[in-house]
N, CA, C and O of each residue as an XYZ file, in Angstrom:
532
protein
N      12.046     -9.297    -13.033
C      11.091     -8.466    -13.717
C      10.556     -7.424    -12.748
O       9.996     -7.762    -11.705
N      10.761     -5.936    -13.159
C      10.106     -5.125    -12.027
C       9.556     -4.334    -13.149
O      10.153     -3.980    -14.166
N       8.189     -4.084    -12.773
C       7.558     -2.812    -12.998
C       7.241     -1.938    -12.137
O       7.249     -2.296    -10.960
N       6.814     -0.323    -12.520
C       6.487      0.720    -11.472
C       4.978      1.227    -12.082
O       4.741      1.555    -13.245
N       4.491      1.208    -11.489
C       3.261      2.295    -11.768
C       2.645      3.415    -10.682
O       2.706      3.200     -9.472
N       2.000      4.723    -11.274
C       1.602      5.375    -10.161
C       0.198      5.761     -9.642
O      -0.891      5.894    -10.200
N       0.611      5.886     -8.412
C      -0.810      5.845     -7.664
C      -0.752      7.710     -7.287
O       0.180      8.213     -6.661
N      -1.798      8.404     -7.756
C      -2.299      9.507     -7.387
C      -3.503      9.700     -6.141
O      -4.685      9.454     -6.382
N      -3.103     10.100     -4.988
C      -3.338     10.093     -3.644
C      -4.571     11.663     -3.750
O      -4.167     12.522     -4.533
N      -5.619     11.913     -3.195
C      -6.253     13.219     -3.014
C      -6.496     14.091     -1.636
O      -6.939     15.231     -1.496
N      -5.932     12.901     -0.452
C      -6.627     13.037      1.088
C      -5.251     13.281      1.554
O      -4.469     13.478      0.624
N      -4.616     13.334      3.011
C      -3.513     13.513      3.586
C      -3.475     12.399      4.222
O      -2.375     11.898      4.454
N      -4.630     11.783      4.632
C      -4.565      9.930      4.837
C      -5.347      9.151      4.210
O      -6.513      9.504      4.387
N      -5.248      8.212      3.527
C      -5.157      7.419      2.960
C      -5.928      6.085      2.103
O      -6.664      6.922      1.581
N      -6.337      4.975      1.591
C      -6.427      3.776      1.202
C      -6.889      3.705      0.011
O      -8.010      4.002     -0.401
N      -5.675      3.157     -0.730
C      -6.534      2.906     -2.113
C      -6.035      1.618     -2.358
O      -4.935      1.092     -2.189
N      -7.393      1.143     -2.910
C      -7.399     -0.237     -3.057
C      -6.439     -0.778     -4.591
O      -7.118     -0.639     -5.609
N      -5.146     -1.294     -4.819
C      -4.431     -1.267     -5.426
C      -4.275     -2.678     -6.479
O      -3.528     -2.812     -7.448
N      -5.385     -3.763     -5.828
C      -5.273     -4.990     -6.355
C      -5.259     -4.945     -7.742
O      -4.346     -5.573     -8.279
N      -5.921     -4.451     -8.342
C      -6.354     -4.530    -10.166
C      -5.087     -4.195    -10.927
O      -4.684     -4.862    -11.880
N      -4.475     -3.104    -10.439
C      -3.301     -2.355    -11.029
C      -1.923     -3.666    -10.782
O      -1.266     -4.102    -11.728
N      -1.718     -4.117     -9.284
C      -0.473     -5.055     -9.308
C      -0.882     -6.501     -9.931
O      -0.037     -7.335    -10.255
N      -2.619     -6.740    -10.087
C      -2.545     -8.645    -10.880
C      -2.689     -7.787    -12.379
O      -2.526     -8.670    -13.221
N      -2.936     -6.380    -13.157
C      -2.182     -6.235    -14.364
C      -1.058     -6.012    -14.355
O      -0.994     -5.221    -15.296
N       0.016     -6.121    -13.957
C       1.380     -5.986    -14.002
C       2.031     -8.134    -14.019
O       2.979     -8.765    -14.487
N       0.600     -8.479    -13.084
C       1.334    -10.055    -13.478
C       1.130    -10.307    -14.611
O       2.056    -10.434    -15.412
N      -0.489    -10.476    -15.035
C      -0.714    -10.037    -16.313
C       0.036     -9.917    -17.503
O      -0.056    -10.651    -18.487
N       0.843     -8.872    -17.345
C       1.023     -7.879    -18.817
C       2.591     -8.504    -18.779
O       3.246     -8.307    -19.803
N       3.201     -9.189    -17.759
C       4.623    -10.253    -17.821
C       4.306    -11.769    -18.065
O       5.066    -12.727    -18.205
N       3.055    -11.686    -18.070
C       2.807    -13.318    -18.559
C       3.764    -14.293    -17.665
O       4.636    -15.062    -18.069
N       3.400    -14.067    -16.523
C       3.779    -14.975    -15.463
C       2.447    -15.820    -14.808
O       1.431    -15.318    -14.328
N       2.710    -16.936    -14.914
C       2.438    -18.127    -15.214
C       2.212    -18.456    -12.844
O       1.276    -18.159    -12.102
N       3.637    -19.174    -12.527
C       3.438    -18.845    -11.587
C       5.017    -18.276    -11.005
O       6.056    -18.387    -11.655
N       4.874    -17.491     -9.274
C       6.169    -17.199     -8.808
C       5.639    -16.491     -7.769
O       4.444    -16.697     -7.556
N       6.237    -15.666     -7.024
C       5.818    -14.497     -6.322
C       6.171    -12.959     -6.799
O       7.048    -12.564     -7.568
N       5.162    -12.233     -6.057
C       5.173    -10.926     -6.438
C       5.785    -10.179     -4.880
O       5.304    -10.373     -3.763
N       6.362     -9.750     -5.048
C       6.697     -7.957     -4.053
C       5.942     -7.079     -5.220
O       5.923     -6.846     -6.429
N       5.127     -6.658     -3.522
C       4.715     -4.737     -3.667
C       5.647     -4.315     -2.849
O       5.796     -4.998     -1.835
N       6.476     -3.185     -3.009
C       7.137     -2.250     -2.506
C       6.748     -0.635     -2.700
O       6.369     -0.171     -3.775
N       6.916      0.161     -1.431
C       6.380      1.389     -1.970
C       7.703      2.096     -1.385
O       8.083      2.144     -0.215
N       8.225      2.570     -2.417
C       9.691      3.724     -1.871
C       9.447      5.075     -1.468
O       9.770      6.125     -2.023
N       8.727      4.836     -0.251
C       8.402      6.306     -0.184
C       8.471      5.995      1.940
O       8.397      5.016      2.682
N       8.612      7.199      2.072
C       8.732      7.002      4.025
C       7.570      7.296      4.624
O       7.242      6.850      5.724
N       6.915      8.039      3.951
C       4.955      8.612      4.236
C       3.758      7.310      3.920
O       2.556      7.278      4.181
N       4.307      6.685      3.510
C       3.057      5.659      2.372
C       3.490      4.593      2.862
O       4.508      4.506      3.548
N       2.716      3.640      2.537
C       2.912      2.010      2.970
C       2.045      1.075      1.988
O       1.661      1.258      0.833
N       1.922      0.255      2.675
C       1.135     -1.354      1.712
C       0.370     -2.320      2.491
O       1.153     -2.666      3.376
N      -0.371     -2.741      2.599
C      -0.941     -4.037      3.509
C      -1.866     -4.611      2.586
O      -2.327     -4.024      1.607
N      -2.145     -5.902      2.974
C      -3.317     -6.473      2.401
C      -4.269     -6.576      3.302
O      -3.925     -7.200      4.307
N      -5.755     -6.030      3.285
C      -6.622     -6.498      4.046
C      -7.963     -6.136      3.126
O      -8.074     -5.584      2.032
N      -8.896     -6.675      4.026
C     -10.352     -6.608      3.223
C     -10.781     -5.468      2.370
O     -10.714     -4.310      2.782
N     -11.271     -5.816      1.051
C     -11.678     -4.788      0.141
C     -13.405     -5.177     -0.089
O     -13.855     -4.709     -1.135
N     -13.985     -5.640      0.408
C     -15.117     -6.149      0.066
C     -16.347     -5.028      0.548
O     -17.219     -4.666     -0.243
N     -16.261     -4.484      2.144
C     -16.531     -3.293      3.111
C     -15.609     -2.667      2.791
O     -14.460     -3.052      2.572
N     -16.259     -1.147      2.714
C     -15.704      0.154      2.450
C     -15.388      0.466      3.718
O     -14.258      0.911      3.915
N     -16.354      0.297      4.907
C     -16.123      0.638      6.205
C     -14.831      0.453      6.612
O     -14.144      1.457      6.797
N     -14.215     -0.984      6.844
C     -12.942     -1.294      6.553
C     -12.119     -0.393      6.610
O     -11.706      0.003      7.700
N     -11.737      0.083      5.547
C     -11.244      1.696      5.421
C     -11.061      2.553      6.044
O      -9.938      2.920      6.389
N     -12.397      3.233      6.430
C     -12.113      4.087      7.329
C     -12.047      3.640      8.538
O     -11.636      4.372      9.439
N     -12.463      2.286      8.781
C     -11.875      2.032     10.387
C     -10.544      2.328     10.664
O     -10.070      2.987     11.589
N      -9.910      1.650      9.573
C      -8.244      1.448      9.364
C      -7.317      2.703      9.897
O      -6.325      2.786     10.621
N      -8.461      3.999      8.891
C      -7.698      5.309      9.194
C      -8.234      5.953     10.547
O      -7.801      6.781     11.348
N      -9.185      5.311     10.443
C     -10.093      6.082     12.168
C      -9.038      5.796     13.418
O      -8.813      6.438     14.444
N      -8.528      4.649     12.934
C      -8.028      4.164     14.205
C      -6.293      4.581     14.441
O      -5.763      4.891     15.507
N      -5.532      4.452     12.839
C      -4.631      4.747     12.936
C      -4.235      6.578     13.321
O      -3.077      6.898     13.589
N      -5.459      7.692     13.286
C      -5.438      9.290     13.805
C      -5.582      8.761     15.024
O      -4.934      9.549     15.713
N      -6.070      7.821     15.848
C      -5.728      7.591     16.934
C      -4.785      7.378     17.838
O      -4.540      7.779     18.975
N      -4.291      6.620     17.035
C      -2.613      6.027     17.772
C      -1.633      6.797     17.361
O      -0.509      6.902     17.850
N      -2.159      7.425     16.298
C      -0.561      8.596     15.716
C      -1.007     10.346     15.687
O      -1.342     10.866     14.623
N      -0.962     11.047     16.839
C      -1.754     12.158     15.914
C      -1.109     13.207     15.150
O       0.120     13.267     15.115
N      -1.886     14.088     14.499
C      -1.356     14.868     13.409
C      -1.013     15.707     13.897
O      -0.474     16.464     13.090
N      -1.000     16.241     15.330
C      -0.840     17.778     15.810
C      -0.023     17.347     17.381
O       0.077     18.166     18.294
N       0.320     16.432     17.436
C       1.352     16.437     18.957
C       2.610     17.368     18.553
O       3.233     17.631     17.525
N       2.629     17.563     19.305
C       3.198     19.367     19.518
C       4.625     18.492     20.052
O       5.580     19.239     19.840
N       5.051     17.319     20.602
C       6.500     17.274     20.872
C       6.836     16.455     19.712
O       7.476     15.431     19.951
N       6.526     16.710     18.500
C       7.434     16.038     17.188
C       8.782     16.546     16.925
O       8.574     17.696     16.537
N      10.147     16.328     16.914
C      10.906     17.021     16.655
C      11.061     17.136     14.931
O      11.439     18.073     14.229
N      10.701     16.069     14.665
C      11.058     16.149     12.468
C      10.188     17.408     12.357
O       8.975     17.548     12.512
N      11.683     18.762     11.872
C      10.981     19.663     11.022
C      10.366     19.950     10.091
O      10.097     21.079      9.679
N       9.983     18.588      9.520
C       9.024     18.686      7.694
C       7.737     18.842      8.362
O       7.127     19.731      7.767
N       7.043     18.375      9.341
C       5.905     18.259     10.198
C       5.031     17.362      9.793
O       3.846     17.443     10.116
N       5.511     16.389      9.031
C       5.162     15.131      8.757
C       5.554     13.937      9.435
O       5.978     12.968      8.806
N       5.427     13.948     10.815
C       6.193     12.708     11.684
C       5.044     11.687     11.941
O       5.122     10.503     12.268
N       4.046     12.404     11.723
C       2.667     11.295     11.644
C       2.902      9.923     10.533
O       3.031      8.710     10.697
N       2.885     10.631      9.613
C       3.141      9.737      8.256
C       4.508      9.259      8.550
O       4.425      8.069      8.247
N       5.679      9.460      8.946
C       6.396      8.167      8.639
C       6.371      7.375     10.004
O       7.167      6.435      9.975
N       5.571      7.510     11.376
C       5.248      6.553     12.147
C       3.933      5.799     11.497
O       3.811      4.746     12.123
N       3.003      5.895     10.599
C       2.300      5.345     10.202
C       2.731      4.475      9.161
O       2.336      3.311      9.090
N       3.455      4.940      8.420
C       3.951      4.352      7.505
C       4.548      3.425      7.928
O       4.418      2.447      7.193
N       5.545      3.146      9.324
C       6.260      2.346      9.792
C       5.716      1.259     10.510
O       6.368      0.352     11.025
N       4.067      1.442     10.523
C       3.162      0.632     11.356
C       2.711     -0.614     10.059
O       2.633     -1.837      9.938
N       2.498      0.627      9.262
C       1.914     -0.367      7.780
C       2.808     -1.194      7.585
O       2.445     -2.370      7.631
N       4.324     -0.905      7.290
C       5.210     -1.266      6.201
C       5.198     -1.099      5.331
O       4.116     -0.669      4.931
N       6.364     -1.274      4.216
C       6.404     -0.567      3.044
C       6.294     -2.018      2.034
O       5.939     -1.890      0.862
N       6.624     -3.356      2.589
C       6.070     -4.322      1.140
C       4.937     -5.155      1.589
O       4.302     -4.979      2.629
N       4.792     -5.834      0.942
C       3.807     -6.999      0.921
C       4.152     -8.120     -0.505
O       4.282     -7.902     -1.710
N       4.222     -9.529      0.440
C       4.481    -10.620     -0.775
C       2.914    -11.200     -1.036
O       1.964    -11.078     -0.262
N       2.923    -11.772     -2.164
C       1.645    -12.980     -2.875
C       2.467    -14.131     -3.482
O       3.643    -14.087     -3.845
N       1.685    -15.082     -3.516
C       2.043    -15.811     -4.455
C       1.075    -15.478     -5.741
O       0.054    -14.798     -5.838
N       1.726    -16.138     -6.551
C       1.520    -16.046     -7.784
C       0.779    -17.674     -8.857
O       1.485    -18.293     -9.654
N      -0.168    -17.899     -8.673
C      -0.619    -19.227     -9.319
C      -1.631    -19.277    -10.561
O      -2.747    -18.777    -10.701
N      -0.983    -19.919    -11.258
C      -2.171    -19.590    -12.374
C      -2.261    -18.229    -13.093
O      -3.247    -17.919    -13.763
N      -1.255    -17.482    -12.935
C      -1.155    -16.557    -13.458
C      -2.111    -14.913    -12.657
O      -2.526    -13.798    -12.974
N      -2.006    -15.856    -11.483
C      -3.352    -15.042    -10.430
C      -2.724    -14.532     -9.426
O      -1.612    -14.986     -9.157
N      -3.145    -13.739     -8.835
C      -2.599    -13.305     -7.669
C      -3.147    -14.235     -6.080
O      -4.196    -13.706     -5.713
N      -2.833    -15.144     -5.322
C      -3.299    -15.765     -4.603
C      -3.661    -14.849     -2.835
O      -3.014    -14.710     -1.797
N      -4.880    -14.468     -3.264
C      -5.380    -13.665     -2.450
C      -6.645    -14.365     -1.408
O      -7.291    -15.139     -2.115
N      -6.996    -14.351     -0.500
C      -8.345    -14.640      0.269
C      -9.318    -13.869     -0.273
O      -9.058    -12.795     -0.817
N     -10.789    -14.460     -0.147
C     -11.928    -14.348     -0.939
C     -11.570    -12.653     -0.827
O     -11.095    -11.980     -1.743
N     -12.043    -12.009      0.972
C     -12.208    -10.937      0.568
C     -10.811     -9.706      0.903
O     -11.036     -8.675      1.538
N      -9.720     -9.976      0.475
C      -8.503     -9.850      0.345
C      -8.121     -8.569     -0.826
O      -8.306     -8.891     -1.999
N      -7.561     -7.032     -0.544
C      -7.487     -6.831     -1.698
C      -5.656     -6.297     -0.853
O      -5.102     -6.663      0.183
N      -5.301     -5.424     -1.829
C      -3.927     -5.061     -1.697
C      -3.827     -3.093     -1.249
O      -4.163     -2.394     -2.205
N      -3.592     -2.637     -0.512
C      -4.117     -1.294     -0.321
C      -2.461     -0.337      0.374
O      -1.611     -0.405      1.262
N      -2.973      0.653     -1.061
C      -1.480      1.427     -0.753
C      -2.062      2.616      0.129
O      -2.859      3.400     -0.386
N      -1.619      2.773      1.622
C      -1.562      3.699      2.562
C      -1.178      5.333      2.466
O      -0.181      5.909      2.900
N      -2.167      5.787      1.845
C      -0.917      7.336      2.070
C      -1.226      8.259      3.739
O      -2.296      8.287      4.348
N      -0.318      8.722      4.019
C      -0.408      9.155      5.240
C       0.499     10.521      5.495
O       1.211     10.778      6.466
N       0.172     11.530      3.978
C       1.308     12.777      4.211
C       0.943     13.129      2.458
O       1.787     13.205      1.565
N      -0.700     13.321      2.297
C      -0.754     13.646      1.049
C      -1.726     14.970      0.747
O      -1.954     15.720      1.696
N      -2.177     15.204     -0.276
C      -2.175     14.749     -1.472
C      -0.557     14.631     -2.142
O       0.339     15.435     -1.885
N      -0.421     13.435     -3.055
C       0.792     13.114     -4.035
C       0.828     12.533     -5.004
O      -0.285     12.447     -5.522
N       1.699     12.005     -5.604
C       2.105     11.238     -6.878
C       2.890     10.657     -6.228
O       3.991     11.097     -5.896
N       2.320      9.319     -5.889
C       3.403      8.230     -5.409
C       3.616      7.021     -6.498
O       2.771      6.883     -7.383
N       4.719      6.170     -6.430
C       5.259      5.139     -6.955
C       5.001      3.684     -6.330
O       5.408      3.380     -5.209
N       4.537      3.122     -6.873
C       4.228      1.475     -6.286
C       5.339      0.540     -7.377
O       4.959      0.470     -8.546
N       6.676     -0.163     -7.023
C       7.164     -1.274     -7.504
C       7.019     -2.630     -7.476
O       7.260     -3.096     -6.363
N       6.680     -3.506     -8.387
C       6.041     -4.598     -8.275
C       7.158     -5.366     -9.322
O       7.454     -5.091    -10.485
N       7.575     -6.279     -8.552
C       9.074     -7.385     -8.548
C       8.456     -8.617     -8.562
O       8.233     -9.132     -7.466
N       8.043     -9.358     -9.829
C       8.252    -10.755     -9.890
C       8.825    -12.060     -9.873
O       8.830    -12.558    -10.998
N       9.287    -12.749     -9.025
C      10.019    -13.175     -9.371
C       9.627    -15.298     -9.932
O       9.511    -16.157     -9.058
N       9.519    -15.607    -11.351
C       9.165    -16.273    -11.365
C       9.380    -17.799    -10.664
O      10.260    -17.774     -9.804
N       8.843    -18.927    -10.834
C       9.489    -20.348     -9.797
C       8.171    -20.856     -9.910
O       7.874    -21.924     -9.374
């Protein structure tokens, strides 16, 4: 079972908190229990799970990642001039697994699911692959 849905991005980096959108997709397949893949097919964007509870969170995430990657190093050779975003992207990764119980997404209290953009504003794609068990 795969569904796609899309995530509309407004910043050039990133976090939107994505949990609500992938446990309606378990939801709306009436899966019971199994695991889920998030996958994001894109080379700019990524996926992680971490705290949604603090907003701060967030921008630490991105505070820290303009740190380690910057947007303007002058020896990038990729001519799109987006080499930030797919070393960020490559830091994130592009899936993340859950289990699936109860028809729930088995997450920690303050646990949400957060799609990375890092080369936006866009219209990106999030795939979400159930597989029941």
């Amino acid at each position: 079972m795969l569904k796609t849905f899309e995530v509309r991005t407004n910043n050039h980096n990133e976090l939107i908190d994505i949990t609500s959108q992938v446990q309606e997709v378990v939801k709306s397949l009436g899966v019971k229990n199994g695991i889920c893949m998030v996958y994001i097919p894109h080379t700019t964007a990524g996926v992680t799970i971490n705290e949604n509870a603090d907003p701060s969170v967030k921008h630490d995430i991105l505070m820290e990642f303009s740190k380690l990657v910057s947007e303007h190093d002058h020896d990038y050779r990729h001519s799109e001039g987006n080499s930030a975003g797919h070393i960020k992207s490559t830091l994130f990764g592009s899936s993340v697994h859950l289990i699936i119980d109860h028809a729930k997404l088995v997450l920690g209290i303050w646990q949400g699911i957060y799609f990375g953009e890092f080369d936006g504003p866009r219209g990106r794609r999030v795939h979400v692959k159930i597989i029941e068990g």
